[in-house]
C-alpha positions as CSV (number, residue, x, y, z in Angstrom):
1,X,-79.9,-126.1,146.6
2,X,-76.5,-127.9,145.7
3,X,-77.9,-131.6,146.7
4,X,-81.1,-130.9,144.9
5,X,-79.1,-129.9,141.5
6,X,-76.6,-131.9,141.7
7,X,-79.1,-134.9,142.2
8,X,-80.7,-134.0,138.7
9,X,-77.3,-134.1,137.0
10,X,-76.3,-137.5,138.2
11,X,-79.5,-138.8,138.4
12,X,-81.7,-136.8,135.4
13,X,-84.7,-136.5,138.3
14,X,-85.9,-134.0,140.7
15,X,-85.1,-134.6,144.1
16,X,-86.7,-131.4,146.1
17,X,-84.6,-130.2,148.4
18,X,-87.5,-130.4,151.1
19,X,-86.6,-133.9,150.6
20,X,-82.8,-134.1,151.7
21,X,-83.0,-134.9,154.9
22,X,-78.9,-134.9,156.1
23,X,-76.1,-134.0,158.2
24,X,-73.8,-133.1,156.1
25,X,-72.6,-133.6,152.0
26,X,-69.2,-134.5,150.8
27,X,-67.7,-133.9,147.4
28,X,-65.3,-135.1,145.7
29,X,-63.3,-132.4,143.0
30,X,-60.9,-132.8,140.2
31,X,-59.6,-129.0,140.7
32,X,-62.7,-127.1,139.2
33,X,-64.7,-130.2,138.4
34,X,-67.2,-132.6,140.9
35,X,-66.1,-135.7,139.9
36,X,-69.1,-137.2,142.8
37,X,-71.1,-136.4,146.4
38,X,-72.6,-138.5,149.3
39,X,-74.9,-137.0,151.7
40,X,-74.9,-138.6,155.2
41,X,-76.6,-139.1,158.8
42,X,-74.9,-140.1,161.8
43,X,-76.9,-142.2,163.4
44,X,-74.5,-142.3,166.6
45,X,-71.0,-140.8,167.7
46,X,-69.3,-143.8,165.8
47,X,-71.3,-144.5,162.4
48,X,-72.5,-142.9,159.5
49,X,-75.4,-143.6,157.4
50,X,-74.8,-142.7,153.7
51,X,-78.4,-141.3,152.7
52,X,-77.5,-140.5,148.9
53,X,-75.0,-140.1,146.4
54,X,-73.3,-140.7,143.1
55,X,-70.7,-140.1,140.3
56,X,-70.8,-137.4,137.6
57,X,-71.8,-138.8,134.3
58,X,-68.5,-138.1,132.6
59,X,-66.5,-139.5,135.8
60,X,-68.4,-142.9,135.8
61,X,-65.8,-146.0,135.6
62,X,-63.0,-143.8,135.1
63,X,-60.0,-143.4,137.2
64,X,-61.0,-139.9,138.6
65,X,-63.9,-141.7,140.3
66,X,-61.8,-144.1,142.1
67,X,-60.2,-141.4,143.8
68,X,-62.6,-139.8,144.4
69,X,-64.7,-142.1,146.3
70,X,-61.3,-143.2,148.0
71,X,-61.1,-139.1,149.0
72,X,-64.8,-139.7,150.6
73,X,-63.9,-143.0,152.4
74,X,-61.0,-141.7,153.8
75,X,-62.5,-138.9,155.4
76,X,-65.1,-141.5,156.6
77,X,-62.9,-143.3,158.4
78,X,-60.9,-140.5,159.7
79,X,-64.0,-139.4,161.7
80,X,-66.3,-142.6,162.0
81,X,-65.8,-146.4,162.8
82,X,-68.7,-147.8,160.0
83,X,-70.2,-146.6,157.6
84,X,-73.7,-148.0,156.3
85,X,-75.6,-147.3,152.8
86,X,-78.8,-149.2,150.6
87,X,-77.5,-149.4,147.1
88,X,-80.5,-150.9,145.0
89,X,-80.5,-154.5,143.6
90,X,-80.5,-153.6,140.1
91,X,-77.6,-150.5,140.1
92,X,-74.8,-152.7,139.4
93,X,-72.0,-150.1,138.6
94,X,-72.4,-149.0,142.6
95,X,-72.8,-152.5,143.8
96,X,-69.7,-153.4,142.2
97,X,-68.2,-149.9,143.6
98,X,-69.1,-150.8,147.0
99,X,-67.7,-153.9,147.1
100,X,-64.8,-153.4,145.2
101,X,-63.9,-150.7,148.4
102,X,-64.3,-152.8,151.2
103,X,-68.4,-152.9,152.1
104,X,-70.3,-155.7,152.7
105,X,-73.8,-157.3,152.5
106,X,-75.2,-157.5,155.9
107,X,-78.9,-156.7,154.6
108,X,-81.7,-156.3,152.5
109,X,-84.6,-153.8,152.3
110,X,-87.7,-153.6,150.7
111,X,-89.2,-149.9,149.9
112,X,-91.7,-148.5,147.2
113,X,-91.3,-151.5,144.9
114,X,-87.4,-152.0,145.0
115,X,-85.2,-154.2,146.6
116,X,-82.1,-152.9,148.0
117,X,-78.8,-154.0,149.5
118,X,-77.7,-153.1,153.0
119,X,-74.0,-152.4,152.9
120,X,-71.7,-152.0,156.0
121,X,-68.2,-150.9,156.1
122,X,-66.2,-150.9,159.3
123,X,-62.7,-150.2,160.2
């Protein structure tokens, strides 16, 4: 499965694909190459729950990732009117991402051991 590969190259772990539980995946390219992915779950006709993603290894903090997480939110809010993710405490570079493009802290959450961030974005 794509989300299940592309998981262990971001991520270096195995994320079965029995686990991926989503409505649909976005990518982001640079012609040929993924530069990054979300996968998602409406949770009603107006939002979107962002389940998973991330940024290719080679892409992170470079310009190509901008765009191409500006790419996904566009799309976003083409369709949607918020858009809601947990990014955990400790992953800086996407807490910095997130709030860098527009989401905000309306939450925390506590799962397995790990703390994470409850981000909105609305337009």
């Amino acid at each position: 499965m794509v989300a299940e590969g592309i998981h262990d190259v971001i991520f270096g772990e195995l994320r079965p694909a029995s686990l991926n539980r989503f409505d649909f995946a976005l990518a982001a390219w640079n012609g040929a190459t993924p530069i990054g992915y979300i996968t998602c779950r409406e949770t009603d006709s107006e939002s979107v729950y962002i389940s998973y993603g991330g940024v290719m290894p080679e892409s992170r903090n470079s310009d190509e990732s901008k765009s191409g997480m500006k790419a996904i939110i566009d799309f976003l809010r083409n369709n949607y009117k918020r858009a809601n993710m947990l990014v955990e405490n400790t992953n800086i570079f996407m807490l910095k991402k997130a709030l860098n493009t527009g989401f905000l802290p309306v939450g925390i959450a506590n799962y397995r051991g790990s703390i994470f961030v409850d981000l909105r974005l609305e337009w």
